[in-house]
Every structure is written in structure tokens, then in C-alpha cells.
N, C-alpha and C positions, 0 to 999 in steps of 0.2 A: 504494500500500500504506500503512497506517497504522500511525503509527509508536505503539508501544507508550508508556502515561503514564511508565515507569520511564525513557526513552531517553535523558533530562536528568539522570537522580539516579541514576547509576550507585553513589555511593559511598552507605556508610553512615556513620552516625554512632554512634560505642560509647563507652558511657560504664559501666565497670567498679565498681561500689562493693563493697567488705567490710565485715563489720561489724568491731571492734578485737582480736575473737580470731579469726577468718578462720573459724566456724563455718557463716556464710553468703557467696554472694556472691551479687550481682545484677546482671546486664550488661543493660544498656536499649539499647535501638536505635531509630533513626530513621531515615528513608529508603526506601526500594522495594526490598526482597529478591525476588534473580534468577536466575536459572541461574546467571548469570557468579560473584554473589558470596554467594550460600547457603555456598560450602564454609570460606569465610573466618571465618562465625561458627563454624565446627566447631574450626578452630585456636583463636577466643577459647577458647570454652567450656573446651578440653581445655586450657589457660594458665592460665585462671582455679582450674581444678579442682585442676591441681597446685600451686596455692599450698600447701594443707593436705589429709593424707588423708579420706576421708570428708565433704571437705565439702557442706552443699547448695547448688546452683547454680538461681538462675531466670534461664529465660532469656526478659527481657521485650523481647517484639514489639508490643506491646500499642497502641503509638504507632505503627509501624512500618506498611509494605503491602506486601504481595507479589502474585507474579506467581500466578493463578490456577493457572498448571499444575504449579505445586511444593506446596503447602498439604501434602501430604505429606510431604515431605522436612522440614516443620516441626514437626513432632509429634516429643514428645520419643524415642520408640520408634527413630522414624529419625536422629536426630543418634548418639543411643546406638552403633545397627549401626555406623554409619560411624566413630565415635571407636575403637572395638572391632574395626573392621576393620585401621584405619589405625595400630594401635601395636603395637609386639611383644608378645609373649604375654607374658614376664615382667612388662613395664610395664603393661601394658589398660587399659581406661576402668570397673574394677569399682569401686573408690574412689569414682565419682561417683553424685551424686543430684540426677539434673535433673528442673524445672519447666521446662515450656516454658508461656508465657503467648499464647494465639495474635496474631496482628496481627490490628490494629482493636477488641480487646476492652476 
């Protein structure tokens, strides 16, 4: 059986920027996004966002590769559902404004 290119690069790499009034943030990733570790940038995302309400988030994959059978679960639409599933109704993920920039772009 062939072992998948990610099988060595499990981890990612994140590197978090704001700009000095936290109107924007930018979190860059590098590495191979996976089943195993897609759900870990959804805790970034939703960290970074609660820095400041309203703020806009990109979330750059752009250097980044992923596993063909997730490209889905990359689009900002589906981070969104799952940040919005994943928080209590009082708190929700409606404050945010994500870019998602896709891998390899």
C-alpha cells in the first residue's frame, strides 16, 4: 500500500500575524493538511477571531497542501458550519469574517 506524501508532515506550521489594532489577522500555514489535523486550524481560526469582535481573518493555505479528499472542508463556508456548530449559541462564530486563501495558490 502507498503511503500517502503527508505521512512524514503530520504537523503544521502556524504562524499568527495582526495588524496593531487587531482589525485584521492573518494565520499562514505550512505543511500537509489532513483528516487528522484540519480540525486544529478551526480552534486557530476561532482564537484568533476572539482576539477583537468583528474582526477579518484570512486564512492563508496558500503555501500549505492538502489531502485531496478534504478541499472541502477548506472553503471558508465549511470552517464557518463547524466554528458555528462547535460554540454555544450565546458565544457563535457570527463576529467573524473569514478568507480562506486555498493551498497551493
Amino acid at each position: 500500500m502507498a503511503v500517502h506524501p503527508s505521512a512524514t508532515r503530520q504537523k503544521l506550521k502556524v504562524l499568527v500575524r495582526a495588524d496593531p489594532d487587531v482589525n485584521s489577522i492573518r494565520i499562514i500555514v505550512h505543511g500537509c493538511v489532513s483528516p487528522v489535523n484540519v480540525h486544529g486550524l478551526d480552534l486557530v481560526v476561532r482564537r484568533a477571531a476572539s482576539l477583537a469582535p468583528a474582526t477579518d481573518v484570512t486564512l492563508d493555505l496558500g503555501e500549505a497542501e492538502a489531502w485531496d479528499s478534504i478541499q472541502e472542508d477548506l472553503e471558508a463556508a465549511s470552517f464557518m458550519s463547524r466554528l458555528a456548530s462547535g460554540q454555544p449559541a450565546a458565544t457563535g462564530a457570527t463576529g467573524i469574517r473569514l478568507r480562506v486563501i486555498a493551498p497551493g495558490t
